[in-house]
C-alpha positions as CSV (number, residue, x, y, z in Angstrom):
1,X,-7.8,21.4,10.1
2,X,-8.2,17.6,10.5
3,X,-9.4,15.9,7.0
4,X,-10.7,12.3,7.1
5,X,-10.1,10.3,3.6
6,X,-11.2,6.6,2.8
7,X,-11.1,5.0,-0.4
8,X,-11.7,1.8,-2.1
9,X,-14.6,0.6,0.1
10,X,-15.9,-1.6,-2.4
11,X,-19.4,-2.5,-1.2
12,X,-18.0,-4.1,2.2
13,X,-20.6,-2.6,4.7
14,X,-19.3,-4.1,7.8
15,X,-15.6,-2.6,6.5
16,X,-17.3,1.0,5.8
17,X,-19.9,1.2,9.0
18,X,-16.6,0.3,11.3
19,X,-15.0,3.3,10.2
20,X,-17.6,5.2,10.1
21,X,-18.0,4.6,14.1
22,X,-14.3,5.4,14.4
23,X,-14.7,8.5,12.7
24,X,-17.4,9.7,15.1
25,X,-14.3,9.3,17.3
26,X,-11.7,11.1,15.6
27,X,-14.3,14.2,14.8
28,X,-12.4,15.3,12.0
29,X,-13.3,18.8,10.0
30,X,-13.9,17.0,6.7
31,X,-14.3,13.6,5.3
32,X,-13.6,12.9,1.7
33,X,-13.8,9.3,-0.4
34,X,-11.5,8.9,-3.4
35,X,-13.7,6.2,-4.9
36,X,-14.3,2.6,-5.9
37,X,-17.4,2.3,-3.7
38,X,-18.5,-1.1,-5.5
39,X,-17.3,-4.1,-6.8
40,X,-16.2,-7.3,-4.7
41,X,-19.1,-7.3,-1.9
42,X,-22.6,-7.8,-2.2
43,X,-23.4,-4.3,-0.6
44,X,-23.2,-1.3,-3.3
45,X,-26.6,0.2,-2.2
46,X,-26.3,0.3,1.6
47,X,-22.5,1.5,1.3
48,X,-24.1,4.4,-1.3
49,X,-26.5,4.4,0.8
50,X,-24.6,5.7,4.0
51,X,-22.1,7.6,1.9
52,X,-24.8,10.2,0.6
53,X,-26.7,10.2,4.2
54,X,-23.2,11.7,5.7
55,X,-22.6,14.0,3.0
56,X,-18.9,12.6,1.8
57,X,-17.7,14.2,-0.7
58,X,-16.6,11.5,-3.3
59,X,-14.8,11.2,-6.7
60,X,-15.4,8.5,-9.4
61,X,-13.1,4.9,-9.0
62,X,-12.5,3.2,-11.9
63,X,-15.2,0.3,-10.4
64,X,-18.2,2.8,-10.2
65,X,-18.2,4.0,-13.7
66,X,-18.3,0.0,-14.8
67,X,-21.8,0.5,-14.4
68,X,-22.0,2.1,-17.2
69,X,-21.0,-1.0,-19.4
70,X,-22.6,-4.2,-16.6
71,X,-26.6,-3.5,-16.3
72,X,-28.5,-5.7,-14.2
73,X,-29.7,-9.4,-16.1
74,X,-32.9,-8.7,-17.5
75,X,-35.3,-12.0,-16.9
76,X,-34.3,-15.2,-14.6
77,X,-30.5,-14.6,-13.3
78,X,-27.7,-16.5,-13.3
79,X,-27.1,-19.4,-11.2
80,X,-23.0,-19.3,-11.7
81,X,-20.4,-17.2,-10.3
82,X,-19.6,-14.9,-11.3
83,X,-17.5,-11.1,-10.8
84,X,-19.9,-9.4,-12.6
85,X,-22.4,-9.9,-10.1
86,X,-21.2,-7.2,-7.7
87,X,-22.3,-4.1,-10.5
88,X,-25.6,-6.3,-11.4
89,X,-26.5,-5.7,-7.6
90,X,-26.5,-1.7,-7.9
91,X,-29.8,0.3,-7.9
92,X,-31.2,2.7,-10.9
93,X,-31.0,5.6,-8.6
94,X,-27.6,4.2,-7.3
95,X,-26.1,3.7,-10.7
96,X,-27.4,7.4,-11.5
97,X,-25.3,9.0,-8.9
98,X,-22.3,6.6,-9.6
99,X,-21.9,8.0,-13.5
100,X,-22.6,11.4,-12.5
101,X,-20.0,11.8,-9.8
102,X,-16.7,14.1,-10.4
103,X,-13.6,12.6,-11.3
104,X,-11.4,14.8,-9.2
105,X,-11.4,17.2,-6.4
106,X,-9.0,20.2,-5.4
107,X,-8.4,22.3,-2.3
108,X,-6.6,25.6,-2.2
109,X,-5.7,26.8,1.1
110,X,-3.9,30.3,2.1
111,X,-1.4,29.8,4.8
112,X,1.7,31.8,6.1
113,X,1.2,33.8,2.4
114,X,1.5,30.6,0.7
115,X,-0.5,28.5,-1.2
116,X,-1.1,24.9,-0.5
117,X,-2.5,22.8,-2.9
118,X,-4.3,19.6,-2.2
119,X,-5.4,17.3,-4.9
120,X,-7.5,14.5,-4.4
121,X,-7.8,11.7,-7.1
122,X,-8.5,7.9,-7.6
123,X,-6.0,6.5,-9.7
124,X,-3.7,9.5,-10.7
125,X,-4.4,13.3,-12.3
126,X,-3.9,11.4,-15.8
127,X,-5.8,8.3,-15.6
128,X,-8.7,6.9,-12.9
129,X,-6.7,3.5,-13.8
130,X,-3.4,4.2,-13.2
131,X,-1.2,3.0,-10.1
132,X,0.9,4.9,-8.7
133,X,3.2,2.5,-6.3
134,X,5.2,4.0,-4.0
135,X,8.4,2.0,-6.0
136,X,8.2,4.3,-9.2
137,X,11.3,6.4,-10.0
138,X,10.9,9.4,-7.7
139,X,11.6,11.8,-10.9
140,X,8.1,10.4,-12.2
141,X,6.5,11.5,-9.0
142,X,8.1,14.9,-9.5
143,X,7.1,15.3,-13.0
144,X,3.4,14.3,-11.7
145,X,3.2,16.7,-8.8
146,X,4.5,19.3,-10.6
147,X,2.4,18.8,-13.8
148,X,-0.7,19.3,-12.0
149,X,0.3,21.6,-9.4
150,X,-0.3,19.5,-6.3
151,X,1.7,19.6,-3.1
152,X,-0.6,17.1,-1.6
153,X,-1.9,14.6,-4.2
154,X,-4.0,11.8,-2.7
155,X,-4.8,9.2,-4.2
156,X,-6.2,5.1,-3.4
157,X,-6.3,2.4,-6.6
158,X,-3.7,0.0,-5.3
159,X,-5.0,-0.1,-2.1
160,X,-1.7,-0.2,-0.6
161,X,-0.9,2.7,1.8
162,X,2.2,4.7,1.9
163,X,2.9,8.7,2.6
164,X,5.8,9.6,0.5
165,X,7.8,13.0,0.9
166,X,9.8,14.7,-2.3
167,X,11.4,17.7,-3.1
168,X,11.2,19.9,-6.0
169,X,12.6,22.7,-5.1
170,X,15.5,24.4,-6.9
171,X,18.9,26.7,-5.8
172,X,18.7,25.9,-2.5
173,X,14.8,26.8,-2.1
174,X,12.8,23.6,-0.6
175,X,9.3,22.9,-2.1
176,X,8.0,19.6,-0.4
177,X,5.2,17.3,-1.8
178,X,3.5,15.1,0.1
179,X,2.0,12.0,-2.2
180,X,-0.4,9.7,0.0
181,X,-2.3,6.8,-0.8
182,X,-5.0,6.1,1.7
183,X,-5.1,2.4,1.4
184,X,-8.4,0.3,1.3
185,X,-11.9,0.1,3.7
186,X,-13.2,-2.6,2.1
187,X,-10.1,-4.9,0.7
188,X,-7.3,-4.2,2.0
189,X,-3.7,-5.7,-0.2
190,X,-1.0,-5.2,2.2
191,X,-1.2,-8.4,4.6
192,X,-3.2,-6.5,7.1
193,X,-7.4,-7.0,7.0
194,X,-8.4,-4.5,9.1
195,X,-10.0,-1.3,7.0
196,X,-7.6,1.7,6.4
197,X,-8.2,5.4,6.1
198,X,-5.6,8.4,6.4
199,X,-6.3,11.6,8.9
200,X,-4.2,14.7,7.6
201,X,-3.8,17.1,9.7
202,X,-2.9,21.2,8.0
203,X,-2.5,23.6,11.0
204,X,-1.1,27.2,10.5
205,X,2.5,26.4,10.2
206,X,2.1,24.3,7.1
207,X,3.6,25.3,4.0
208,X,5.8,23.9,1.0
209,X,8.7,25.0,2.9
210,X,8.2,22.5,5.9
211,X,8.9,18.9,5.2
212,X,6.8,18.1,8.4
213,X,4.5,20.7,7.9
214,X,2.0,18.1,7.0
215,X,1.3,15.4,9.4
216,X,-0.3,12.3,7.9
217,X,-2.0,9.0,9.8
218,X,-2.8,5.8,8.9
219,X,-5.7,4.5,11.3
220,X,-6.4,1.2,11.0
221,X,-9.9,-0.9,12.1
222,X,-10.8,-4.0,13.1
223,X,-14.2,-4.9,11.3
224,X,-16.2,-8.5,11.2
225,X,-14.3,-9.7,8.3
226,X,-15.4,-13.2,8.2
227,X,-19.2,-11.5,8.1
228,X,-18.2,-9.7,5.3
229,X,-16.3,-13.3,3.8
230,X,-19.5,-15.4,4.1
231,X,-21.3,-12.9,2.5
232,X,-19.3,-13.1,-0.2
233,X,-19.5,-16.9,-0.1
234,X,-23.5,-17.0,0.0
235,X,-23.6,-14.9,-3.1
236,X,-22.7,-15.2,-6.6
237,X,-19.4,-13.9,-6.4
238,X,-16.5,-16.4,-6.5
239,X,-15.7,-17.3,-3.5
240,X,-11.9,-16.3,-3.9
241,X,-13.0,-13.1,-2.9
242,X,-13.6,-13.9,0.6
243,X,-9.9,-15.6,0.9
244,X,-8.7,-12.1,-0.4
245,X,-10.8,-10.6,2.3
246,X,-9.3,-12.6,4.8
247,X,-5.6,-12.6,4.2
248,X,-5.8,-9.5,2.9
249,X,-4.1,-9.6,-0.8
C-alpha cells in the first residue's frame, strides 16, 4: 500500500493544486492531510474547497481551529495589514467544517502476525501545538512512541521534513519506530520553496522487526511561487509573508 500525506498547505492554492497534479501521477492507495489548511495565503475556501471535493481525510492544525477565536469584521474592513486577515477570509460553511474536523487519526494494519500501528497527528499525540524537531533527545521520542503506541507517528507543524528511525526494543528483540514529518505544501521552512509531501510505502514484509520495512519519500514540487507571493502582496497580509514564500523560511 502506497499512502500519500501533505500537511501545512496553508491556503496556498497554486502550492496545493501542484501537488495535487503530481499525485494523479504517483496514484497512491490513500491520501491523508495532517492539517493547517489556512493561515498565510489569501485562499482558505478554494484550498477547502478542493480538499473536501477529493475526499482527503484531514485532521485539525493548530491554524484551523483559530477560527474559532478570528470571525470575519463585521461592517467596512480594514485598510491595514494585517495577519489576521488570512482567518477573516474563511467561509461560514468553511469555518463549520474547520472546528468540526478530528484531531487525530489511526491505522491498524495486520501484517506477517504483527501489528503495525500508524498514527497520524499535527503537532504531536499530546498537543496540536507542539514541535517535534528532529534534534530532541532521542529518549523523548521513545517515551512518545511508546506512550501512544505508534510505530509510525506522522506528524507536520514545523514544516521541516525529516524521517527518523528508533529502537525500542529490549533483550536483544528489535521494535523499530518510524517518526516522519511531512514538511509543508504551502510554506515550506527548510531553504527549499518547492511544496513537500511524503509517499510511504507498507508492503507485506513490513513489520516492527524490519528497520527498512517501511520505505518513506519525500517528493518535492515546483509550483508558481511568485503567483502565490503577489498574491500575498495584493492583499492585506504583510507582505513579509511573500519573502517567506520565496526563500522559504
Amino acid at each position: 500500500m502506497k499512502i500519500a500525506l501533505l500537511s501545512d498547505i496553508h491556503a496556498n492554492l497554486p502550492a496545493f493544486e501542484a501537488v495535487l497534479e503530481d499525485l494523479e501521477k504517483q496514484q497512491p492507495d490513500a491520501v491523508y492531510c495532517l492539517g493547517d489548511l489556512i493561515g498565510y495565503n489569501v485562499w482558505p475556501n478554494q484550498v477547502i474547497g478542493l480538499v473536501r471535493k477529493y475526499g482527503i481525510a484531514t485532521i485539525a492544525g493548530n491554524h484551523d481551529l483559530k477560527v474559532s477565536k478570528i470571525l470575519p469584521s463585521a461592517g467596512e474592513c480594514s485598510k491595514e495589514e494585517n495577519s489576521e486577515y488570512a482567518y477573516k477570509l474563511v467561509g461560514s460553511k468553511e469555518r463549520d467544517y474547520l472546528l468540526t474536523l478530528p484531531r487525530h487519526l489511526r491505522l491498524e494494519f495486520q501484517l506477517n502476525d504483527q501489528q503495525l500501528n500508524m498514527l497520524l497527528v499535527h503537532g504531536s499525540p499530546r498537543s496540536i501545538n507542539e514541535y517535534l524537531l528532529q534534534e530532541l533527545p532521542e529518549q523523548y521520542m521513545l517515551e512518545l512512541v511508546k506512550e501512544f503506541e505508534a510505530d509510525i507517528l506522522c506528524f507536520g507543524h514545523s514544516h521541516k521534513p525529516y524521517h527518523l528511525v528508533i529502537n525500542s526494543g529490549e533483550n536483544g528483540i528489535d521494535h523499530f519506530h518510524h517518526l516522519v514529518n511531512t514538511g509543508s505544501v504551502g510554506k515550506p521552512k527548510d531553504g527549499d520553496a518547492r511544496a513537500c509531501y511524503v509517499l510511504i510505502t507498507i508492503d507485506q514484509t513490513a513489520g516492527i522487526k524490519i528497520q527498512d520495512a517501511v520505505q518513506v519519500e519525500f517528493v518535492r514540487v515546483k509550483y508558481d511561487v511568485e503567483k502565490a507571493a503577489q498574491a500575498v502582496e495584493l492583499s492585506l497580509l504583510p507582505n513579509a509573508f511573500a519573502d517567506n514564500l520565496r526563500k522559504a523560511y
